[in-house]
N, C-alpha and C positions, 0 to 999 in steps of 0.2 A: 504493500500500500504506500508507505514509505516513497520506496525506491518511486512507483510511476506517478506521485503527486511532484518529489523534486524533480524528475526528469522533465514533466509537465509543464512548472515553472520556467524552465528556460526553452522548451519547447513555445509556450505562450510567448514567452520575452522576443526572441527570435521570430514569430510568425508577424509581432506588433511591430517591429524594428522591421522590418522588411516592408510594412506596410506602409510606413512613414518614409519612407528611405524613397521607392519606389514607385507609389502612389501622393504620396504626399510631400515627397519631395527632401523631406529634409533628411539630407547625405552625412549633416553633421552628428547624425543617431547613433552613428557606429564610433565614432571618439569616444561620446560620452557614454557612451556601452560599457568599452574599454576601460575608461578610466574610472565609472562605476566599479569593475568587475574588481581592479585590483584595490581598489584602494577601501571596498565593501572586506573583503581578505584580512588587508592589516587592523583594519578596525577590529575585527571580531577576535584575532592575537591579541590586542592590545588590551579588550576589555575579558579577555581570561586572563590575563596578565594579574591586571589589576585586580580579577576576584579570587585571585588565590589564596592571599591572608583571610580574608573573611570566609571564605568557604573551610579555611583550615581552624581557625576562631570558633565557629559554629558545630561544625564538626567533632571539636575536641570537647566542648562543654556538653551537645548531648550523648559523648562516651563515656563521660562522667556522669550520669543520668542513669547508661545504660549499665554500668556496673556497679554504681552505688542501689539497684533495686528501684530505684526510685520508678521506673516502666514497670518491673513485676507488680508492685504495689498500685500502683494505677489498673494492670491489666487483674487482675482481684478484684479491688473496687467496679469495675466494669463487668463482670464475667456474672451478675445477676442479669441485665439488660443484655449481653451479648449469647443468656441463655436460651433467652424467648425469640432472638432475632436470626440465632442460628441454634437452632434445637440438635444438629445432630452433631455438633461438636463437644466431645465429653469436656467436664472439669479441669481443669490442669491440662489439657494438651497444649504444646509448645507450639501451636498454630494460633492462637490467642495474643500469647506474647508478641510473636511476632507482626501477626495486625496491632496490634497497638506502638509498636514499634515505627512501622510504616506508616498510622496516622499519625503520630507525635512529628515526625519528618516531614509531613508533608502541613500536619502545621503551621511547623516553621517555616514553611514555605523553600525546604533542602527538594528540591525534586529530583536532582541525582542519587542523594543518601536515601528516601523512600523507595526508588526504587527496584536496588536488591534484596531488603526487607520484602517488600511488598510480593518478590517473586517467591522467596523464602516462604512466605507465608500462603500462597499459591499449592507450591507444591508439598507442602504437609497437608490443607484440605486435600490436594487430590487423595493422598494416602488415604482417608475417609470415604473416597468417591467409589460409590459401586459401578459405576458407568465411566468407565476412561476417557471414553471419545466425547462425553458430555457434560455441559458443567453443570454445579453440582446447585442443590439452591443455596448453600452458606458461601461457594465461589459465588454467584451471581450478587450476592447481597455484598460483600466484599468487596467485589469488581465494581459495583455502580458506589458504594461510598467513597470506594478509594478515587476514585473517576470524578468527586463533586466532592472532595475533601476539606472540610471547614477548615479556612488558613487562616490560626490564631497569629501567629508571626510571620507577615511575609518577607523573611528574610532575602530574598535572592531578588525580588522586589527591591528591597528599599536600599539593595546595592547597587542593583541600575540606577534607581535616582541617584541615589550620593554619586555615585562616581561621571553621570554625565552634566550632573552642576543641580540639581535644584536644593534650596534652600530649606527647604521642609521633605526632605525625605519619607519621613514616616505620617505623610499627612492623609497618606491613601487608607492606612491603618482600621481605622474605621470601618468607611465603606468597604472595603473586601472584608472586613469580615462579617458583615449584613449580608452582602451578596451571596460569599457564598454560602453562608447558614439559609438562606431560601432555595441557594442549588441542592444543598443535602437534605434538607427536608424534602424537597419535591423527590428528588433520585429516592429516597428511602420510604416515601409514602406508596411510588409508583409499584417499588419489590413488593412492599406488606401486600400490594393489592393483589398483585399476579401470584405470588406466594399461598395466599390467604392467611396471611399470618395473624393472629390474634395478638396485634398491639395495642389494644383499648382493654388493658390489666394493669393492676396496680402497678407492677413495677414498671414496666416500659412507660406508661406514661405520665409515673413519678418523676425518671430520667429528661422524658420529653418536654415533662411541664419544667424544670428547674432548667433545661436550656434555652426553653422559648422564653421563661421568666428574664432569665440574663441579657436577653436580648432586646426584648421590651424597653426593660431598666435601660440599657444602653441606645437604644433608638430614638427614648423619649425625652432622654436626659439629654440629647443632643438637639434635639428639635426644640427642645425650650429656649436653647442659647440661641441667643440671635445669628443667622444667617453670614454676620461679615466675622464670627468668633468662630463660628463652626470648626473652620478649618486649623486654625491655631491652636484651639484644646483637641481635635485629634488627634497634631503631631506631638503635644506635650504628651498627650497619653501613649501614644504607640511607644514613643521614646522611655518613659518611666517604664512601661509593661517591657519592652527589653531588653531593660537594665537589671528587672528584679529578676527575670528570669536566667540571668546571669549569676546575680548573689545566689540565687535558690540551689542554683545545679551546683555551684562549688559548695556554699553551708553544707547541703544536703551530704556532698561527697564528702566532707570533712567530720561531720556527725556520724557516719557509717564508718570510720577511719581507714579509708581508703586513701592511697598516694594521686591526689587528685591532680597535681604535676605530670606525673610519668602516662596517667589515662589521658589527661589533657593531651602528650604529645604523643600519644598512639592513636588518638581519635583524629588530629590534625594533620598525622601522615597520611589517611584517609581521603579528607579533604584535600590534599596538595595532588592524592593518585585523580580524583577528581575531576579539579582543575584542568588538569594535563588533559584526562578523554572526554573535556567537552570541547577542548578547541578545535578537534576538524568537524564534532558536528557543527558548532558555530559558523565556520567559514561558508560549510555548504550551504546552511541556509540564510548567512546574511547575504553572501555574493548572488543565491539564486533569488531571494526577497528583493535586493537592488537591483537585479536584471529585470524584474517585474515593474518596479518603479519607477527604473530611466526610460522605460520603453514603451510605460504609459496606462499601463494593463490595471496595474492597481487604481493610479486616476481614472480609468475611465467605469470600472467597477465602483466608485466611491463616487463619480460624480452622476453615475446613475440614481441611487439612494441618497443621494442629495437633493435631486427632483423630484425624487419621489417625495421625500419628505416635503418639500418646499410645496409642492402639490398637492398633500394632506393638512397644508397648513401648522407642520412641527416645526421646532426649531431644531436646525440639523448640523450643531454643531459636535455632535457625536460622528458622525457619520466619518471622518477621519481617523476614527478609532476601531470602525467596523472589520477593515482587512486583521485585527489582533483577534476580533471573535470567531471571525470565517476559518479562520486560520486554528486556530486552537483545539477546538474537538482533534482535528487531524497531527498537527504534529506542535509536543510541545517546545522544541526549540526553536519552530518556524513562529511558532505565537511569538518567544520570548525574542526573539530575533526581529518580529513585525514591530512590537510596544519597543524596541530601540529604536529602529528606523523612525517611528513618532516621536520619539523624546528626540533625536537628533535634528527632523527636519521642521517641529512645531516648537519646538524648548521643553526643558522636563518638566517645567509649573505651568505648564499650556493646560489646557481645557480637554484637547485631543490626548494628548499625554496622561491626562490624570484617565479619562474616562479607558484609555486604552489600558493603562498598568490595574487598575479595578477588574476589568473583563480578563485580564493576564489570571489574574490572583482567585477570578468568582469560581470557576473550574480547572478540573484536570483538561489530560489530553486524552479523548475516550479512544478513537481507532488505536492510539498506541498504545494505551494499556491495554486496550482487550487482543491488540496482536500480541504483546508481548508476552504479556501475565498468562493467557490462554495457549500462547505459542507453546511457551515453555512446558507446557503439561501436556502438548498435545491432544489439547483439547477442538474438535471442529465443530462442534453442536453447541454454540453459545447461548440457545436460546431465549428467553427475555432479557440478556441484557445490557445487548444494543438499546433497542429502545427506549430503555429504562434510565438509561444512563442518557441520552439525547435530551429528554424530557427534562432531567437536572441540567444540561446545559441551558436547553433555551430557559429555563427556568432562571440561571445564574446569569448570563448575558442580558435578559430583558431589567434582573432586578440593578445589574451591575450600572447600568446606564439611567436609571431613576434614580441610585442611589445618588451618581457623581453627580447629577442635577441640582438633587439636595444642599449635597458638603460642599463642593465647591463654590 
C-alpha cells in the first residue's frame, strides 16, 4: 500500500509537471522540481538531526517508567475495564502489558517507540487467536484504539514546532487532546457495536464516565476563559503537564531504587537507534510530498475544497491543512512530513499550521497499522476493523478542525 501511494506521488508530481511544462507552458517546472527535490532531502536530514536529543530524552525517561513498574501498575489498575472490553484475554497475560505499553507511547505522542510494542502486543493476542488467518475480536479492539490513540503528550508534535521557530510550542496541547479523545470514543463505541459488547456495566462505564468527566472539566474550563487567553493557558498547561511528567518518571524510578541514570541511558540509546531509521523514511516522503507541491497537485486538490467551502459559505481557512488529514489514515510519516511542509510554507503559529499539527496529533495512521500490526501475524481476514477504525478518523479530523476554530 505503502510502496504504490509513494510511487503514486511522484507519479502525480511528474504527470502535473509535464502538464504545465507542455500545455501550459511553463518550462521553468523542471528547475524548480529539481531544486524542490534536493533540497526537500536535506531538510528532512537536518530535522532528524535535530530530533535526536529529544527523541533520546523521551525515550530514556519512559525506560525509567518501564522498569520502575510504574506501566505494570497502570496495566493492573486497567485490567478490570480491559476485562469486559477484551473478554478473552486471561489475567496477567503479558499481552496487557504490553498494550498498555504501546498506549503510554503513543500518548506521548513517541510513534516510532509505540510501535514495536504495539506489534509485540499483536502477536501475543495472536497466541490467543483460534483463527490464524483472522483477527481476533481483542486484535480488532486493539487495532482501532491503537489507530485513534488519545495523545496525552504530543511529544514529537511539539518538537516540530520548537524546532521550526514557533513561540508557543505546546499550545496545540489542548486541542489534540479533545480531538483525539472524540476519535477514541467514536473508534471504541463503533467495536462495542459490531462486537456486541456489553459496555453499559458498572465498571466500563465507571472508566468511561471518569474520562468523559476529565474532559468536560477540561473543555469547559477553557471555554470560560476568554477567547484571546485560550491559547496562552494551553501552552502554560501543556508545558507544566511535561514537566511533571518528567519529575514523576525519575521520583517514581528513585522511590523503587532503581539506577535511574544507567535506565535513563539504555532507554536513550533506543531513541538515538530511532532517530537514525526514521531518516530515509523522512527523505522519501518529504522529497515525494514537495514533488506534489512544486508541481501543483497539492494546490490544486486544496484549492478545490476551498471552493467548495467558499460555496457553502464556510470559512476555509483550514482547508491548507486538509492535504495532513488526506494524508494521514495512509501513511504516518507522509502526514508528519505534510504538517512540516505547512509549518515551513504558512509559519509554525499560522492558522494552517496549528489546524494541520491538531489533525497530525487527532489520529493514528490506520492502512499502516493494520498493514503492519496484521502483516506481522499474518493475519488477511481483518474484518471490522477497517471501518471501525475510518469512522474514528473522520470522527478525529472533523473534531480536530472545530477544535482549532475554538483555541486558536
Amino acid at each position: 500500500m505503502l510502496n504504490l501511494i509513494w510511487a503514486g506521488f511522484f507519479i502525480a508530481a511528474f504527470i502535473s509537471a509535464c502538464w504545465q511544462a507542455f500545455i501550459g507552458g511553463n518550462v521553468q517546472i523542471w528547475n524548480e522540481m529539481s531544486l524542490s527535490l534536493f533540497s526537500s532531502a536535506k531538510a528532512a536530514f537536518e530535522i532528524c538531526l535535530n530530533l535526536t536529543g529529544i527523541l533520546c530524552l523521551w525515550l530514556g525517561l519512559l525506560k525509567i517508567a518501564e522498569v520502575s513498574g510504574m506501566i505494570n501498575g497502570l496495566s493492573k489498575a486497567l485490567y478490570p475495564f480491559f476485562k469486559r472490553i477484551m473478554p478473552e484475554v486471561p489475567e496477567n497475560h503479558p499481552a496487557l502489558s504490553s498494550i498498555i505499553m504501546n498506549m503510554a507511547a503513543n500518548m506521548l505522542g513517541l510513534d516510532n517507540a509505540a510501535t514495536p510494542m504495539g506489534l509485540k502486543a499483536m502477536e501475543q493476542l495472536q497466541e490467543l487467536n483460534p483463527k490464524k488467518d483472522t483477527a481476533s475480536n481483542a486484535q480488532i479492539m486493539f487495532m482501532v484504539i491503537n489507530a485513534s490513540a488519545v495523545t496525552l503528550l504530543p511529544i514529537t508534535i511539539l518538537m516540530y514546532r520548537s524546532e521550526l521557530g514557533s513561540v508557543r510550542p505546546a499550545a496545540v496541547f489542548i486541542p489534540i487532546l479533545l480531538a483525539t479523545s472524540v476519535s477514541t470514543l467514536a473508534g471504541f463505541f463503533s467495536v462495542a457495536l459490531v462486537q456486541k459488547l456489553n459496555i453499559f456495566n458498572t465498571v466500563v462505564l465507571s472508566y468511561l464516565l471518569g474520562f468523559l468527566t476529565l474532559l468536560i472539566l477540561i473543555a469547559y474550563g477553557f471555554f470560560c476563559i476568554p477567547a484571546e487567553k485560550r491559547l496562552d493557558i494551553a501552552a502554560t498547561a501543556g508545558n507544566f503537564i511535561i514537566f511533571a511528567f518528567v519529575f514523576l518518571f525519575i521520583f517514581y524510578g528513585l522511590c523503587k531504587k532503581i539506577n535511574v541514570y544507567d535506565t535513563f541511558i539504555n532507554g536513550a540509546k533506543e531513541g538515538f537507534d530511532i532517530a537514525i531509521r526514521i531518516i530515509p523514511y523522512l527523505v522519501a516522503m518529504l522529497t515525494a510530498i514537495a514533488m506534489l507541491r512544486t508541481s501543483g497537485v497539492v494546490d490544486a486538490c486544496a484549492g478545490a475544497f476551498s471552493k467548495l467551502a467558499a460555496f457553502m459559505g464556510i470559512d476555509n481557512g483550514f482547508v491548507p491543512a486538509l492535504p495532513t488529514a488526506f494524508i494521514k489514515p495512509l501513511s504516518g510519516s507522509g502526514a508528519r512530513a505534510m504538517m512540516i511542509e505547512t509549518m515551513q510554507t504558512y509559519g509554525a503559529d499560522s492558522f494552517p499550521a496549528f489546524v494541520s499539527c491538531i489533525v497530525q496529533g487527532s489520529t493514528e495512521t490506520t492502512f499502516y497499522v493494520l498493514a503492519v500490526y496484521f502483516g506481522a501475524v499474518k493475519i488477511s481476514k481483518v474484518r471490522s476493523a477497517l471501518p471501525c477504525a475510518l469512522i474514528a478518523d473522520a470522527a478525529g479530523i472533523a473534531a480536530a478542525i472545530l477544535f482549532a476554530y475554538a483555541f486558536y
